[in-house]
C-alpha positions as CSV (number, residue, x, y, z in Angstrom):
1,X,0.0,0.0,0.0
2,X,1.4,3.6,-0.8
3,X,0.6,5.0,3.0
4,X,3.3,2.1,3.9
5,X,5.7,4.9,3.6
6,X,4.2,7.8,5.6
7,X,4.1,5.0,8.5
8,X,8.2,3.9,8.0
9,X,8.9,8.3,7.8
10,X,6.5,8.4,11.6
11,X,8.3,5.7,12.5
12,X,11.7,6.4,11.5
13,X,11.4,10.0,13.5
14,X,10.1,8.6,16.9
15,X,12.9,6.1,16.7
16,X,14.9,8.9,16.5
17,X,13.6,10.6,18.8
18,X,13.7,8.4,21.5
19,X,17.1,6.9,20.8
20,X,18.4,10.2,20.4
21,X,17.7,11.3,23.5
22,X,19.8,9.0,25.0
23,X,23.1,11.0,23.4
24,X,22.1,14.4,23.3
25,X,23.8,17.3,23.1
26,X,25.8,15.4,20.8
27,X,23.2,13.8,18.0
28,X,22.1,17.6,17.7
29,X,25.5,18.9,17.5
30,X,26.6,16.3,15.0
31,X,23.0,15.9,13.0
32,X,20.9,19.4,13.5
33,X,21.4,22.0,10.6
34,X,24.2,24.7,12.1
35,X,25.2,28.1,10.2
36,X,28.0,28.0,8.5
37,X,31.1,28.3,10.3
38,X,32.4,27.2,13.7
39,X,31.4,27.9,16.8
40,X,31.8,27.2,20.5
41,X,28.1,26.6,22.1
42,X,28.2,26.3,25.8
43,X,27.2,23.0,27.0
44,X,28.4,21.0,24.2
45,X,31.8,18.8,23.7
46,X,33.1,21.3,21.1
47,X,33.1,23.5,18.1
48,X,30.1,22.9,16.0
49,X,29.1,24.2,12.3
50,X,27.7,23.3,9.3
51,X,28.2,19.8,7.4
52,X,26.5,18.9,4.5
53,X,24.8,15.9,5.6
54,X,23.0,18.0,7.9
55,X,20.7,19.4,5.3
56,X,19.0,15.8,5.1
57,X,19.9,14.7,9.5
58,X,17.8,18.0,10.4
59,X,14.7,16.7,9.1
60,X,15.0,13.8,11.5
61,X,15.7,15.5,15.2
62,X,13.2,17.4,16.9
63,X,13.1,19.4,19.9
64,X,10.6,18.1,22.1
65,X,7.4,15.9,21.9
66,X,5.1,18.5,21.1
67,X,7.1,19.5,18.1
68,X,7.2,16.2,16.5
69,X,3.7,15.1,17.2
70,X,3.0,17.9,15.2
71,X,5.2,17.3,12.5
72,X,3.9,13.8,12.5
73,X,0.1,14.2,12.7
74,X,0.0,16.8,9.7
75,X,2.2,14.3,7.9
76,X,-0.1,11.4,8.7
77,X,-3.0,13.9,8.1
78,X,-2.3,15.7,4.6
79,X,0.7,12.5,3.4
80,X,-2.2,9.8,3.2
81,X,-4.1,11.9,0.5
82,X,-0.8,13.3,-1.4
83,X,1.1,9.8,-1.7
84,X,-2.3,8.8,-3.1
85,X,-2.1,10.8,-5.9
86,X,1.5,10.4,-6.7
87,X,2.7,7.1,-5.4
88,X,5.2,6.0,-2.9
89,X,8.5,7.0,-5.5
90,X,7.3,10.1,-6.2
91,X,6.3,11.0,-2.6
92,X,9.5,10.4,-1.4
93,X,10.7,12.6,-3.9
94,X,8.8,15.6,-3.0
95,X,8.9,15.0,0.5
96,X,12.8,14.7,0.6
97,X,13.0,17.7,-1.8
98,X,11.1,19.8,0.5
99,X,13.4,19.1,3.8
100,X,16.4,20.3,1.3
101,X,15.3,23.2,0.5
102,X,13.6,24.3,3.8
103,X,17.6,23.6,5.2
104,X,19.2,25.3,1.8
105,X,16.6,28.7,2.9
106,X,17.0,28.0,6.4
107,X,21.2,28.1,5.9
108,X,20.9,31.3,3.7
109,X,18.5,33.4,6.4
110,X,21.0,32.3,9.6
111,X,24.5,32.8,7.9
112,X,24.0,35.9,6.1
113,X,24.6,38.4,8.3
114,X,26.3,36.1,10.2
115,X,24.6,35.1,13.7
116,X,25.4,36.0,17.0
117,X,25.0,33.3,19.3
118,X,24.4,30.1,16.9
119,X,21.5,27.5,17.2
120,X,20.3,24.5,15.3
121,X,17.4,24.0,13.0
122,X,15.7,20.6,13.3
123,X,12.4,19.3,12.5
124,X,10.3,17.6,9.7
125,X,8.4,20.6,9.5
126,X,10.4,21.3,6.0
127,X,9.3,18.2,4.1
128,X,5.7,18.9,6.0
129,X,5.2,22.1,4.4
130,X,6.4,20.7,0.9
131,X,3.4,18.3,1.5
132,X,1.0,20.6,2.9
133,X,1.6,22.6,-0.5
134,X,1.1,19.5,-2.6
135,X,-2.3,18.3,-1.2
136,X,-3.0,22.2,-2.3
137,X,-2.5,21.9,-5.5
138,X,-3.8,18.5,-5.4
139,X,-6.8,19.4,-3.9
140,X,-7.6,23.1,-4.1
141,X,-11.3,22.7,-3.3
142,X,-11.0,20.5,-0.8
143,X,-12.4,21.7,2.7
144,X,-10.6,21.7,6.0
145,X,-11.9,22.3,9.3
146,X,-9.3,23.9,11.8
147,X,-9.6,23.5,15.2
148,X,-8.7,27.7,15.5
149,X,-10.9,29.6,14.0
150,X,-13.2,26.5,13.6
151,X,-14.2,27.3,10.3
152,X,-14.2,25.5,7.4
153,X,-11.9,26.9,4.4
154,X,-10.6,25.4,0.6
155,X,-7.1,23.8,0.6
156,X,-5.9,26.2,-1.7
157,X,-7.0,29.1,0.9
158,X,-5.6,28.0,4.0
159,X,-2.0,26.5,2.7
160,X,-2.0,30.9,0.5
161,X,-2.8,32.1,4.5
162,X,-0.7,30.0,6.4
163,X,2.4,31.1,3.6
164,X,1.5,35.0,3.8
165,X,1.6,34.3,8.2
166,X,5.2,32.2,7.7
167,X,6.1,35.3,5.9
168,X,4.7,38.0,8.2
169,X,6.6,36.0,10.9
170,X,9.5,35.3,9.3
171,X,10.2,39.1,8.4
172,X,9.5,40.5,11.6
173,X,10.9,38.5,13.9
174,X,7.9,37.1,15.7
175,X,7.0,33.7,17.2
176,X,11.1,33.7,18.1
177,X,12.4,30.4,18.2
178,X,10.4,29.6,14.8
179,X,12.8,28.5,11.4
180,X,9.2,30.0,9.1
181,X,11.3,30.8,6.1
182,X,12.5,26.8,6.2
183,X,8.8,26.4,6.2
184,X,8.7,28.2,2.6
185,X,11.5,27.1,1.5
186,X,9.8,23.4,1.6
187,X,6.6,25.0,0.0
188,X,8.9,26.1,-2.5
189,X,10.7,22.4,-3.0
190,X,7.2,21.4,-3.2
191,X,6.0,23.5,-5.9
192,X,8.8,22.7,-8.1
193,X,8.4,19.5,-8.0
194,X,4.5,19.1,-8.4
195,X,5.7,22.2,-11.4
196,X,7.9,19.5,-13.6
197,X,5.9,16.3,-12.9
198,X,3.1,18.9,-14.5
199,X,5.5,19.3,-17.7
């Protein structure tokens, strides 16, 4: 069955997530997505900085349990209907897309100018939006009920709202703490990958 692969991806990040919490700080030093450079962070083992693995690791860590059931129920949620449409090969291929460039955006906004105190980026939320973008464009008409507001709205509504608040966000600094222009950049991988299966 095609949803095979949206359970092995859950899977895959609570594994993760639990084993990796056995070795922390050191899987987030090693495997989150630094700035480039090197740095000395207090409280870990030594200098840490970009490696280019990390742009793939990053999508895999996550910084507490709320952030990756999160992650995980909209990828459960909005994966099911997408890898329906496009298959497990091509799923995988938009999804993994979408956590690159969320990390390529995400490298660009944090190392130029360069930061002042360095922190990570983890987080599925990268190949998430990628998805979230594809059941879009998938299914424009389709209706989704949010919890807040409780009001029903079109895919293609919501995803357009929820980029224009990444963006308000991202640009003025709010909801600190937040990677939101990682979160277009994997609407962006998203788009141009739905863009040349649609060639």
């Amino acid at each position: 069955m095609p949803r095979v692969l949206i359970r092995l991806l859950i899977i895959a990040n609570v594994l993760i997530f639990v084993a990796g919490a056995a070795y922390e700080p050191a899987v987030t030093a090693t495997f989150g997505l630094w700035p480039l450079g090197s740095f000395r962070v207090a409280g870990l083992p030594g200098p840490v900085g970009f490696e280019p693995w990390q742009l793939l690791t990053y999508g895999f860590l996550h910084a507490n349990l709320l952030h990756l059931g999160f992650n995980m129920f909209g990828l459960h949620i909005f994966g099911r209907e997408v890898i329906q449409a496009t298959g497990p090969r091509r799923f995988a291929a938009l999804y993994f897309a979408s956590i690159l460039t969320a990390g390529s955006t995400q490298l660009l906004v944090v190392s130029w100018p360069p930061v002042g105190v360095p922190f990570p980026t983890v987080g599925a939320s990268g190949g998430l939006f990628g998805v979230l973008l594809a059941f879009a464009m998938l299914y424009p008409q389709r209706r989704i009920r949010l919890i807040f507001p409780p009001i029903p709205m079109r895919a293609w509504l919501f995803v357009t709202l929820y980029a224009a608040a990444e963006l308000l966000q991202g640009v003025t600094g709010t909801a600190a703490g937040v990677a939101h222009f990682a979160h277009l950049g994997g609407m962006v991988g998203g788009w141009l990958v739905l863009r040349g299966w649609q060639r």
